[in-house]
C-alpha positions in Angstrom: 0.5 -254.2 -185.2 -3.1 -255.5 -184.1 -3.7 -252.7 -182.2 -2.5 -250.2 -184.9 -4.7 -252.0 -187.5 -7.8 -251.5 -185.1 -7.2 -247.7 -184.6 -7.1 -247.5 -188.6 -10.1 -249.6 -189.2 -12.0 -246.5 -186.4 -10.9 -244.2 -188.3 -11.4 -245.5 -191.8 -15.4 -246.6 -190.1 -15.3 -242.9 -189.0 -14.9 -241.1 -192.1 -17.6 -243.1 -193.6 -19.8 -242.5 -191.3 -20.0 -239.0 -191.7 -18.4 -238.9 -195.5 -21.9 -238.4 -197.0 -22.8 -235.3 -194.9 -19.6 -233.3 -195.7 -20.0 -230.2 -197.9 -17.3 -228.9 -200.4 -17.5 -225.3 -201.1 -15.5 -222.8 -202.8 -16.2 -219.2 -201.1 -15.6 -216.3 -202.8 -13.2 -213.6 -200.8 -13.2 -209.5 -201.7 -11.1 -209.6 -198.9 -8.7 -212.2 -200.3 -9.5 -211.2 -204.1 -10.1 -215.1 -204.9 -12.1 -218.0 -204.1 -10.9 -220.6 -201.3 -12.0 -224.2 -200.5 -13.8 -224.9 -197.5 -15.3 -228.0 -196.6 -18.3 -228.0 -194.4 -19.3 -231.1 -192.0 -23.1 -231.0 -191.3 -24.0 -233.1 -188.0 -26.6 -236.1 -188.3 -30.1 -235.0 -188.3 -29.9 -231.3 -189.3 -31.9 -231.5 -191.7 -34.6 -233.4 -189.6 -35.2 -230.8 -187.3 -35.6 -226.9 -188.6 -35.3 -225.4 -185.6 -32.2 -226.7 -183.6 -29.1 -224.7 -184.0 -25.4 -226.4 -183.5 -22.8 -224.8 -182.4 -19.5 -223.7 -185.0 -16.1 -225.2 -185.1 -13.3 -223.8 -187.8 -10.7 -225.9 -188.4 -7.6 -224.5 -190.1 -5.3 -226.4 -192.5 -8.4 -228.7 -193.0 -6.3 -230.9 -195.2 -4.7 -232.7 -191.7 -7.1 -231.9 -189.1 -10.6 -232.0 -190.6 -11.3 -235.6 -190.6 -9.9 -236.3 -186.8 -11.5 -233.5 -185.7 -14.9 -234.1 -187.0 -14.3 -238.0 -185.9 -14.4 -236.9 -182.2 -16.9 -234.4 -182.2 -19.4 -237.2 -184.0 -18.0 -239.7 -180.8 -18.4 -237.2 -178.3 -21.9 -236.8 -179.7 -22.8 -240.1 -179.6 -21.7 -240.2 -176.0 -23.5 -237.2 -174.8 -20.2 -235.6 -174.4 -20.3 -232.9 -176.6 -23.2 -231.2 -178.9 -23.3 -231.8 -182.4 -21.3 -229.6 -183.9 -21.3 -228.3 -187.6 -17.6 -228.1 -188.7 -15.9 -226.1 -191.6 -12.2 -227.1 -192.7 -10.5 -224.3 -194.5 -8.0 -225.7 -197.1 -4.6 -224.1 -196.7 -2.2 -226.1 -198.2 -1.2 -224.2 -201.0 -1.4 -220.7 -199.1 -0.3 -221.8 -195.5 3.1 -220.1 -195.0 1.2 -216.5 -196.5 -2.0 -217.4 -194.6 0.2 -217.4 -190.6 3.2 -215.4 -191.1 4.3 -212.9 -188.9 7.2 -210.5 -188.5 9.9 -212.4 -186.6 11.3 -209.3 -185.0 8.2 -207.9 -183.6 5.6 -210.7 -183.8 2.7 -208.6 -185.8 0.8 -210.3 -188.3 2.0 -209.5 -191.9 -0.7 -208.1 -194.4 -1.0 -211.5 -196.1 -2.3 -212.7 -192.7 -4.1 -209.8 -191.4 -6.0 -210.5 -194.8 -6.3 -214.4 -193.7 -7.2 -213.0 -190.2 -10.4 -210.2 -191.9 -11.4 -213.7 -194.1 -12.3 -215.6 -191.4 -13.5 -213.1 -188.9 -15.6 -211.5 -191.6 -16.3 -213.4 -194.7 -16.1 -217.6 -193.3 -17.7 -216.7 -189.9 -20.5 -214.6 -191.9 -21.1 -217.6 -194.4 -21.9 -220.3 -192.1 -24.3 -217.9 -189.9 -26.1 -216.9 -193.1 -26.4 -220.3 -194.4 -26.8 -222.6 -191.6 -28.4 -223.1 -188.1 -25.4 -222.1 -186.2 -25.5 -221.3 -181.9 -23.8 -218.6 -180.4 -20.8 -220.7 -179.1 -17.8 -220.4 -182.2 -14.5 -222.7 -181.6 -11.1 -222.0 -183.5 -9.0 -224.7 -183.5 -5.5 -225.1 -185.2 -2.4 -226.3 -184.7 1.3 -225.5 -184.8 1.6 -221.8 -186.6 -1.9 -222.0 -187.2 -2.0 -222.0 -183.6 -0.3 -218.6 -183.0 -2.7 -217.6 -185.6 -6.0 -218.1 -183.4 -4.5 -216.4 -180.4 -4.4 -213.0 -182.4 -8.3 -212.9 -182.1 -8.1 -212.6 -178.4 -7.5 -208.7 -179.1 -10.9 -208.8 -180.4 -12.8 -205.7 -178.9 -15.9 -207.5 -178.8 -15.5 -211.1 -177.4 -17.3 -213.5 -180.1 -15.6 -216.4 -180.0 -16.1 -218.8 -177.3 -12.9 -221.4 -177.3 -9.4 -220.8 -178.9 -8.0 -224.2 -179.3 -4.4 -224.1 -179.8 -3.1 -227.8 -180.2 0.6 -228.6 -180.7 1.4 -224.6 -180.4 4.2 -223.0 -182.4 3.9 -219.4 -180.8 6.1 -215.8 -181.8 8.0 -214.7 -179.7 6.3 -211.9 -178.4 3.0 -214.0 -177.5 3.7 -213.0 -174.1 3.3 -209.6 -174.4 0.6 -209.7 -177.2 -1.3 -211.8 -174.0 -1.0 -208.6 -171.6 -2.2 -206.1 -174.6 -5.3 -208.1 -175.5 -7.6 -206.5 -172.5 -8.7 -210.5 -171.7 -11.0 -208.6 -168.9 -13.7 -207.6 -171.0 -14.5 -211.4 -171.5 -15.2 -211.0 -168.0 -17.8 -208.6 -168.8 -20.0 -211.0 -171.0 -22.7 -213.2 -170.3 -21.2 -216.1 -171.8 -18.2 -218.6 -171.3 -14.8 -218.7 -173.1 -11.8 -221.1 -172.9 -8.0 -221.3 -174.4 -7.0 -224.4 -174.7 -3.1 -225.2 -175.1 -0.8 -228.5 -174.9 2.7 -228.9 -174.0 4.4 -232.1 -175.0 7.2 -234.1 -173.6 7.6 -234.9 -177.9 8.5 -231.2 -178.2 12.0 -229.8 -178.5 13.5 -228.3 -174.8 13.4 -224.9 -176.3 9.3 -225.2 -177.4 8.3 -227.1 -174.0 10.6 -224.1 -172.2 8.4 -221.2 -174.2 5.3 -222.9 -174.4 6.1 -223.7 -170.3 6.6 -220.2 -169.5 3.2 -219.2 -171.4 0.9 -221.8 -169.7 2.6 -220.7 -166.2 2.0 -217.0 -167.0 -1.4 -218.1 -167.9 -1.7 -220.0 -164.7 -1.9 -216.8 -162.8 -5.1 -214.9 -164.7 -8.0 -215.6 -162.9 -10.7 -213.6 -165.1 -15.0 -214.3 -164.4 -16.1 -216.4 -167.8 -12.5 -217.2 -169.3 -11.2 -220.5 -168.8 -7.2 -221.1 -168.8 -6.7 -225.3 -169.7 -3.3 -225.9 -169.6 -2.1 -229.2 -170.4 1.2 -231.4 -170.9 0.9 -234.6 -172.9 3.4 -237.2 -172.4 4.7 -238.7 -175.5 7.3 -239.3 -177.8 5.6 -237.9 -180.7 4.0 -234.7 -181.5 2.0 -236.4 -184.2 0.6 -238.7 -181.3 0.1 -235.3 -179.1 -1.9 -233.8 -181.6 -4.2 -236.6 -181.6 -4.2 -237.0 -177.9 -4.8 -233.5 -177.5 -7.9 -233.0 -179.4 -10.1 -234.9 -177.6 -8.9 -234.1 -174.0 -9.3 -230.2 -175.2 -12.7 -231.1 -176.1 -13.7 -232.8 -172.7 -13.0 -229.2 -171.1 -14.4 -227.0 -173.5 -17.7 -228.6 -173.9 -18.0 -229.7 -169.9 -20.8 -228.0 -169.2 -22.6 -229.7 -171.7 -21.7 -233.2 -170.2 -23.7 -234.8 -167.3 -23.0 -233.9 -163.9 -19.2 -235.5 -163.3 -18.2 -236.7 -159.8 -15.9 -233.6 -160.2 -18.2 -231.3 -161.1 -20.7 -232.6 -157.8 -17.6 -232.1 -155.4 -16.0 -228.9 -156.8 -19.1 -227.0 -156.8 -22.6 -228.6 -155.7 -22.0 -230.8 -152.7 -22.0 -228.0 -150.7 -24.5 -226.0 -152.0 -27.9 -225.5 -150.0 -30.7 -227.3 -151.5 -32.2 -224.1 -153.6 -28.7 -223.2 -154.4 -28.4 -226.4 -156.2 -31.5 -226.5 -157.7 -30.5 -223.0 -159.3 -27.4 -224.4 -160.3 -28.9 -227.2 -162.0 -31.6 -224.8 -163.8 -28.9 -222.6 -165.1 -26.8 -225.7 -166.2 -29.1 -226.2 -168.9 -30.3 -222.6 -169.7 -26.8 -222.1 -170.5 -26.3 -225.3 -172.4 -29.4 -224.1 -174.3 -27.9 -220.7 -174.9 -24.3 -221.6 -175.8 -25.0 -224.9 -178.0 -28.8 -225.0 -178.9 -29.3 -227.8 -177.5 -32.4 -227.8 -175.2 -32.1 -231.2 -173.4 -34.3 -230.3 -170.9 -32.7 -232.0 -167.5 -31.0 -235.3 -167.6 -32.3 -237.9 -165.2 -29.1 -238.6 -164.1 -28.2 -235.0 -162.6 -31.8 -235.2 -160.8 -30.7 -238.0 -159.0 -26.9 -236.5 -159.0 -28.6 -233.1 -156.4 -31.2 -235.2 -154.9 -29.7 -236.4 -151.5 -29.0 -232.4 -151.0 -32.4 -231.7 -151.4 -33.4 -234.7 -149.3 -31.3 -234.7 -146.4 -30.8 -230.7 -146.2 -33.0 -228.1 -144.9 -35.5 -231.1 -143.5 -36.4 -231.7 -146.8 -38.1 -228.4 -147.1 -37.1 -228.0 -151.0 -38.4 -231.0 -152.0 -41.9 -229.5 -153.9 -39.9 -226.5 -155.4 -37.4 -229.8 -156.8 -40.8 -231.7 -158.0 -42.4 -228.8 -159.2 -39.6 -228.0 -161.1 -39.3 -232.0 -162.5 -43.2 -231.8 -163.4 -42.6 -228.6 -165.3 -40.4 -229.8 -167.7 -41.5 -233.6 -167.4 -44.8 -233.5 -167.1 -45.4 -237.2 -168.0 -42.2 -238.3 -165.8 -43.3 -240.0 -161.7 -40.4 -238.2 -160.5 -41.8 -234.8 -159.5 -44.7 -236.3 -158.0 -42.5 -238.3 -155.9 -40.3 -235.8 -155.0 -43.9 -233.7 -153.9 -44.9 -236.7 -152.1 -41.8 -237.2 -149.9 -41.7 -233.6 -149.0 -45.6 -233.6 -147.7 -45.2 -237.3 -146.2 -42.4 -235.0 -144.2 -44.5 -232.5 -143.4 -46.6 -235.5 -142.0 -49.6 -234.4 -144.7 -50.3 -238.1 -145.2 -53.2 -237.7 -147.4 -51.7 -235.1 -150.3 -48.6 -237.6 -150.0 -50.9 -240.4 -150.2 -52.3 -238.4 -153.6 -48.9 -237.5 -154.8 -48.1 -241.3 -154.6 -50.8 -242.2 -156.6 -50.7 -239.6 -158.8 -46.8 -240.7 -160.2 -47.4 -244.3 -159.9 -50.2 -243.7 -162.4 -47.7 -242.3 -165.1 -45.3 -245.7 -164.6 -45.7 -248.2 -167.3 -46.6 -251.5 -164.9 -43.7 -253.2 -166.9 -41.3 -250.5 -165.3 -38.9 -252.6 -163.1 -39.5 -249.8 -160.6 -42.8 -249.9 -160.2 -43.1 -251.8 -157.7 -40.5 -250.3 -155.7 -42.5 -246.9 -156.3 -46.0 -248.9 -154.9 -44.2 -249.5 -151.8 -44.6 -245.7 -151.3 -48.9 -246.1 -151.5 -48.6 -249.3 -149.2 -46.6 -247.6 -146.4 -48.7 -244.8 -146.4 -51.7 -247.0 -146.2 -53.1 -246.5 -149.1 -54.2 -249.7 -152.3 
């Protein structure tokens, strides 16, 4: 009981933390011939900064999955996780059953839906991009029918949405074979990085966890440059519980890039890098972050230290002033390049521009840094005061 109290009291401290920055809207469809309700999350500090562009979630049937899915994207914020994100919920909850249906003999859309489809591909995609500071990187996240609803923009010819989050997945049929005529290959032939996200659940009945089984393995088995296959099983006893638990862990994949350097990330694919190698992988890291989500972080601290025994210990240290040059660059106030300069001269046995080096960083440190003095010890062994 205590511990289902507290999860309401985070959610109910949740939605009003971000109740004051949520938009309704009524948009006005040709398409649809009428007006439908959207409702439009705008991330902390938009309006501070009129340059900064945040990537785009839609969330379908916004009446359920609006508020949960905006509560994690605001804590995956705040834990450096995810971007901010801006968020629009479209209301279906009069329209739902004409909004996903599909022929149950041969899995096509019907016209109601191919309509639904043209809205948000055409009209809701075109709104937000007009009206607000949105990245390249689009997410389409729904659930159940809704679900089967985002994996028809796969056939897309051109390849504009980035991650197709299908949570709790209530699929045709035919999805298998609508898969193999999609062409997922050309995603292979854009600069930027997709993902399709889908959950089994031990919550599910045998014959969904048996369809939605044979999907993910099928899945399993395409290996395609750019497009990311996250397959994932929740065990639980209910499906509401799944969709929760599933929203979150899809998140942590799609936006991993974003994220600091993981221990998995450092042993899957930099550990064994050479020391320029990993040096252009942490460059591009953050190019792309600033590409996909417009975020330009620079380069965390953290993954500096996360490449720097490579760059130390491999090569003799011969990489170490094209790692400080690249630290003074975009830090220009930061000791870290000059020390990084300094080791790879005092190396080099050039104790004089090592002594400068030294001297140089420990002149940017605030004398109240508690590694200051550990820094000084650089000067001292060198002989320098």
């Amino acid at each position: 009981m205590i511990q289902k109290t507290l999860s309401l009291l985070f959610v109910l401290f949740s939605l009003l933390g971000f109740s004051q920055k949520t938009i309704q809207h009524s948009l006005e469809s040709d398409i649809l011939n009428t007006t439908r309700n959207i409702k439009i999350y705008i991330p902390e500090g938009y309006e501070m900064d009129s340059i900064k562009n945040y990537p785009l979630t839609i969330v379908l049937e916004e009446e359920l999955l609006f508020d949960i899915y905006v509560g994690n994207s605001v804590l995956f914020a705040k834990k450096d996780k995810a971007p901010k994100q801006i968020v629009v919920g479209i209301s279906m909850e009069e329209t739902k059953g004409q909004d996903i249906s599909f022929n149950r003999n041969t899995g096509q859309l019907t016209s109601t839906a191919n309509n639904f489809y043209a809205f948000l591909r055409d009209e809701v995609i075109f709104y937000m991009e007009s009206n607000y500071r949105t990245s390249p990187f689009i997410s389409l996240f729904g659930e159940g029918y809704s679900a089967n609803l985002i994996s028809h923009f796969l056939k897309e010819d051109t390849a504009f949405i980035n991650s197709f989050i299908c949570i709790n997945p209530s699929f045709s049929d035919f999805i298998g074979g609508e898969l193999q005529s999609y062409n997922l290959d050309k995603f292979s032939r854009k600069d930027n990085t997709f993902y399709f996200y889908t959950n089994n659940s031990t919550s599910f009945s045998t014959d969904k966890q048996s369809k939605i089984g044979q999907i993910q393995t099928a899945l399993s088995g395409v290996e395609i440059k750019n497009f990311n296959i996250i397959n994932d099983v929740i065990t639980t006893s209910s499906s509401v519980s799944a969709a929760s638990e599933a929203i979150p862990r899809a998140m942590t994949k799609i936006f991993e890039i974003y994220s600091a350097i993981s221990d998995e990330e450092f042993n899957e694919k930099i550990k064994d890098l050479a020391p320029s190698d990993a040096i252009y992988y942490l460059e591009n890291k953050y190019l792309e972050i600033d590409f996909l989500f417009g975020a330009n972080l620079g380069i965390r601290e953290r993954d500096i230290f996360a490449i720097e025994k490579i760059i130390i210990e491999k090569e003799n240290g011969d990489k170490l002033r094209d790692f400080g040059k690249m630290i003074l660059k975009l830090y220009p106030t930061s000791h870290l390049g000059d020390y990084y300069i300094g080791r790879y001269y005092e190396s080099g046995k050039m104790f004089k521009k090592a002594l400068k080096q030294y001297k140089i960083g420990y002149g940017k440190m605030d004398p109240a840094d508690p590694n200051s003095d550990a820094f000084y010890e650089n000067i001292l062994r060198l002989g320098g005061q």
